[in-house]
Structures are given as structure tokens and as C-alpha cells.
N, C-alpha and C positions, 0 to 999 in steps of 0.2 A: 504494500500500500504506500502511494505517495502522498506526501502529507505537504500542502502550503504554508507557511508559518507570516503572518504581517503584525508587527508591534513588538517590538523586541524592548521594550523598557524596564523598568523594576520589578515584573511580576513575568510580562513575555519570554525575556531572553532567558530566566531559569528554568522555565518551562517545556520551551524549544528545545532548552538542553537535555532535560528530561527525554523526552522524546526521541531525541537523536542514541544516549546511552540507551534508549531502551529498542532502538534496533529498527525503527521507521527511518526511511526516506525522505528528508529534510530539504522543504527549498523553501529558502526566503530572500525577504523583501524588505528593505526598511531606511530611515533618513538616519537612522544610529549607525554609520558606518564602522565605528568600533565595536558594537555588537554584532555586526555582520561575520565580522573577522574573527571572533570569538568561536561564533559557531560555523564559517568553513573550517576552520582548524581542527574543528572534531569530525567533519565529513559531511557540513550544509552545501547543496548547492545553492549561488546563489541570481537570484531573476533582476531582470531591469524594471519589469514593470511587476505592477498586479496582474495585469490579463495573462502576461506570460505564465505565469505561478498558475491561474485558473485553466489553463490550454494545457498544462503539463500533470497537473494531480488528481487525486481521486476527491481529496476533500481541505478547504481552506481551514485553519484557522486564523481569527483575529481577534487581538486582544489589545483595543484603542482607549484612549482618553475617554469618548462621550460620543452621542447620536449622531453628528452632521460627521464624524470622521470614521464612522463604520459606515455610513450613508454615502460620504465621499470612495472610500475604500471600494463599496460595494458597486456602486450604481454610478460613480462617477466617470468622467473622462478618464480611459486608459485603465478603468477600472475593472474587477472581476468578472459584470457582467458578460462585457466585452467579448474575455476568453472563453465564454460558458457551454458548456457541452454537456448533453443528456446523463446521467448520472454523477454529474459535481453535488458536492453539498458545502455548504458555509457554515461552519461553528463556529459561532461569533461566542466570544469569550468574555467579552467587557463586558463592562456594567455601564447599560443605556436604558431608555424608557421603554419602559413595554411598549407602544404605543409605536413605535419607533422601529421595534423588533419584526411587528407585525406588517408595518409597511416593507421593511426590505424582503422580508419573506414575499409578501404577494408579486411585488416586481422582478425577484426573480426565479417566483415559480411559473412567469410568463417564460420562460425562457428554458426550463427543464431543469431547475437548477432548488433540491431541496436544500433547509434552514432547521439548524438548533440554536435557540439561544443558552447560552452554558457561562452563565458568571460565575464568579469564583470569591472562596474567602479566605483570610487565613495572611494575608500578608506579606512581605517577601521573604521570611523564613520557612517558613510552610511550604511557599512557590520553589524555593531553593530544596530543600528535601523531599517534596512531591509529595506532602500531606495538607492541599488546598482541600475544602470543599467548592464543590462545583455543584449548581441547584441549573435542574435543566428543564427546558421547554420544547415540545415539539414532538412528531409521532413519534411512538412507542416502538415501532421495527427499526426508524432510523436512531433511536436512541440504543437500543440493540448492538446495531448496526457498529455504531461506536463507542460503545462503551470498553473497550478494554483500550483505546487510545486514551480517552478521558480519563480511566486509572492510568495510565504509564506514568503520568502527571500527578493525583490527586489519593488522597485516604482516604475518601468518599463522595461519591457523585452517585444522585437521588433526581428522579423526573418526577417533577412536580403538576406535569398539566402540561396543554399546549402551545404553543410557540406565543412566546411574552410571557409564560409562566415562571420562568429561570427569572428573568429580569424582577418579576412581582417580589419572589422570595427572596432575592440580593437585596432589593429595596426594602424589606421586614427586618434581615441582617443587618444593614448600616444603621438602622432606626435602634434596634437593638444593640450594637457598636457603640453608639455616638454615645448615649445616652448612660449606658454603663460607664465609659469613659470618663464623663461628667462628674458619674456617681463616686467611681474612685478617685478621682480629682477632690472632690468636695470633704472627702472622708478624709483624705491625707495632710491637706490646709487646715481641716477641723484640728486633728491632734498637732500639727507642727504649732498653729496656734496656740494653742492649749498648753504646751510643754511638754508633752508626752512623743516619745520616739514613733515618727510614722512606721520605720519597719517591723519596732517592734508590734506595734496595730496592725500592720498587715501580716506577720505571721501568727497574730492572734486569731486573727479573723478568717484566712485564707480556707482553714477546714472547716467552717460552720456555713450558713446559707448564704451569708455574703462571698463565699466564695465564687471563682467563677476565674474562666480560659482571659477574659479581660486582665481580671484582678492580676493573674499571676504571668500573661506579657506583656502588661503596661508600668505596674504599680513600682518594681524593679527598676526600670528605665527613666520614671520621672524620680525617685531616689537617688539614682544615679547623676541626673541631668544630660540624660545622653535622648537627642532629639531627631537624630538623622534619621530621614522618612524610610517608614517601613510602607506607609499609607501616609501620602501629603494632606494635610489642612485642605488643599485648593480641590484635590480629588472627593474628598468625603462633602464640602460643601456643593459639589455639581451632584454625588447621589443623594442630599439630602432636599435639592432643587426635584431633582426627580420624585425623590420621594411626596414631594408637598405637591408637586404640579398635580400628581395621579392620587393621592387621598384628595385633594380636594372635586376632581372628576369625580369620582366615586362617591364623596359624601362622607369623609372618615375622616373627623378631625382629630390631628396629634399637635396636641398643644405643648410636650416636653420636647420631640422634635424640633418644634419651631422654636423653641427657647435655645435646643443648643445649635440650632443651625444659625442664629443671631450671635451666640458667643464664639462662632468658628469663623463668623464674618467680621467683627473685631479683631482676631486676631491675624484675619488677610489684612485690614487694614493697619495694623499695629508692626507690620513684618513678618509675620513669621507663616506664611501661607507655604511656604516651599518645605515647614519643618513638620514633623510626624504630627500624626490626631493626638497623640500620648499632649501634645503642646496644651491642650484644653486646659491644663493644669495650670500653666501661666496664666491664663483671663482669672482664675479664681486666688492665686498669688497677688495679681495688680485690688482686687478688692480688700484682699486682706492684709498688704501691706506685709507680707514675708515669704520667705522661700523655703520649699521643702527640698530636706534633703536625709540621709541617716543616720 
């Protein structure tokens, strides 16, 4: 099986690489020339365009920023469409808007060409050891179909429904993310204020019901002060944009959502939009006038 690989960035290019160790047929594509390099060196080949990538494989993936550049990727000039040939299929990887998912599906099943939507979680740790979750959308034979691609990558991938379905439940997960985040932000300034050692609070708490996969890869890293993005600020504020655009379609008001996608938007304006979600920690620091640490 020849596999298309387009997005080679903090979550792509460990993934690709996954991929290629596990014995698929790699070609990609990408503006990260230094991730290009990275992965011909293990044995990617690699394309000039998208359409080439779609004329040459069995099945694309793509794993972009947001909607208009899986939209451009897919449908645009010199894009996938382009190369599309009866039996391609697109597994689009990011995290875009349903709504969004479902359109490029329809324009390129004009053309023979099926669609999974497959976001992923877990961060670029996870992406780097190939224990993401991937939440999927789309038929059940093509989910089939590709499921043991989607493990070469991942320590679980679940189809949740049909195509925009992945996207629905990424967008439950970041809502779920944000807000935990928050939660151990607020918990950790509580006791630094206080006088009370935050790590010793968090290995108090870590095995009771505050615990949690957040608690124990964030809580470390804002102790530490170490911020380099695992998941940028500017990334979690475009799925939390998602998130509000499609509850508010729907009728399903989240009002702790909107509180932290407000505090994640301060700190785009504050600077530090390029540095990890763990950063939430700081907007609750500037209120209370101290820093945590161990």
C-alpha cells in the first residue's frame, strides 16, 4: 500500500515517521523542507505537488492547521483533486469543523474519491511514540479498510459515526483539554498562593478523582516552567473557534468553554500564543500576582 503523507509539522512529521518504520510506502509533500529531509532519509519519497502524491497512492493523508488548508490541500489548485483516481481515499487527520469535513467529502466523492475524517489526541509525545488517539468518521468498511494504518501511528482509534463524526469528538476532547487545563492551573496558583508546595498538592491529589492524563502531563511542566509547545495557544484557540461556531449551530451552550477560550485569547495577545496550552497557567499567575513553581 502507498500511503500520501501532506503536513509534516509537530504532530505530522512523527507520525509519517511512524509509518515509514512500520513498513508502508511513504511519499510526501510539504513547505517544511527540513522535514522532508528527515523523512527521505528513512526511505520517503518525495512529490512536487499534491496531485502528484494523489496520481501515485492508494490513500492520502493530511494533517493541517485548520478548514481553508485541508480545503486548499484538497480541492484547490494543483490540489488532490486534481490527481484523483477511482479508488483514492483522503484521511484527513486535523482537526477542522465538521461542517467543513462534510463538504470536502461531497466534492470529492464527485470525482471517485472516498473520505475519513481521523483527528487525533495526545500531543507530540504520544504523536512521537504512536500512542495518539484518533476518533474517526466515515463508512465502517473504509474504516476497516484502514484501520491497521491508523494503529501503525496510534494506541487507539474508535469510529464514532459518519464523516464529521471524528471532527465532532476532537471538538468534545479540546473542550475537555482546555478546561481541565484551567482546572489544574487554578488548583496550582490556589496552593502557590497559599504557601503550600504545589507539587506536593499534586502528588497529593494525583491518585484521588482529581486525578487525571491532564493532571499528570501538564501539572509537571508548569512546575517546571518549561513551555515549548506540545499543543500551541494559537492551535487550541482555532479548535475552541470550532468548537463555539458548531455548539452554537446546534443549540448547546458551553459557557466554561467560552470563559477559557477568552483566557487563551489574552494570552495570544499578551505573547505567548506560539507557547504550549500548559501556558493557561500564566493568565491565572498575572491575576494573582505570583508564580508557580516546586
Amino acid at each position: 500500500m502507498k500511503i500520501g503523507f501532506i503536513g509534516l509539522g509537530i504532530m505530522g512529521k512523527p507520525m509519517a515517521k511512524n509509518l515509514v518504520k512500520a513498513g508502508y510506502d511513504l511519499l510526501v509533500n510539504d513547505y517544511n523542507k527540513s522535514a522532508v529531509e528527515e523523512l527521505t532519509e528513512l526511505g520517503a519519497e518525495v512529490c512536487s505537488s499534491n496531485k502528484e502524491i494523489a496520481e501515485k497512492v492508494d490513500v492520502v493523508i493530511t494533517m493541517l492547521p485548520n478548514s481553508p488548508h485541508v480545503k486548499e490541500v484538497a480541492l484547490g489548485e494543483g490540489g488532490l483533486i486534481e490527481g484523483a483516481h477511482p479508488g483514492l481515499t483522503l484521511m484527513d487527520m486535523s482537526s477542522i469543523a465538521p461542517l467543513a469535513s462534510r463538504e470536502i467529502a461531497e466534492k470529492l466523492a464527485e470525482k471517485g474519491v472516498e473520505m475519513l475524517d481521523a483527528p487525533v489526541s495526545g500531543g507530540e509525545p504520544k504523536a512521537i511514540d504512536g500512542t495518539i488517539s484518533v476518533m474517526v468518521g466515515g463508512k465502517q468498511e473504509l474504516f476497516d479498510k484502514y484501520y491497521d494504518v491508523l494503529m501503525a501511528m496510534a494506541g487507539s482509534v474508535v469510529r464514532v459515526g459518519e464523516i464529521g463524526a471524528g471532527n465532532i469528538a476532537k471538538l468534545c476532547n479540546q473542550t475537555i483539554v482546555a478546561i481541565n487545563i484551567a482546572a489544574v492551573s487554578e488548583a496550582l496558583v490556589l496552593a502557590q498562593k497559599a504557601g503550600v508546595s504545589p507539587e506536593l498538592v499534586y502528588n497529593a491529589i494525583r491518585g484521588g478523582l482529581a486525578g487525571s492524563t491532564v493532571l499528570d502531563a501538564k501539572a509537571p511542566l508548569m512546575m517546571d516552567r518549561k513551555f515549548d509547545p506540545g499543543f500551541r495557544i494559537n492551535l487550541h484557540i482555532k479548535d475552541l473557534n470550532n468548537v463555539l461556531e458548531t455548539s452554537h449551530g446546534v443549540g448547546a451552550p458551553l459557557p466554561l468553554t467560552s470563559a477559557v477560550r477568552e483566557m487563551m485569547e489574552f494570552l495570544k495577545v499578551d505573547g505567548h500564543e506560539m507557547e504550549d496550552h500548559s501556558s493557561l497557567l500564566k493568565y491565572y499567575e498575572k491575576l494573582a500576582n505570583t508564580e508557580v513553581h516546586r
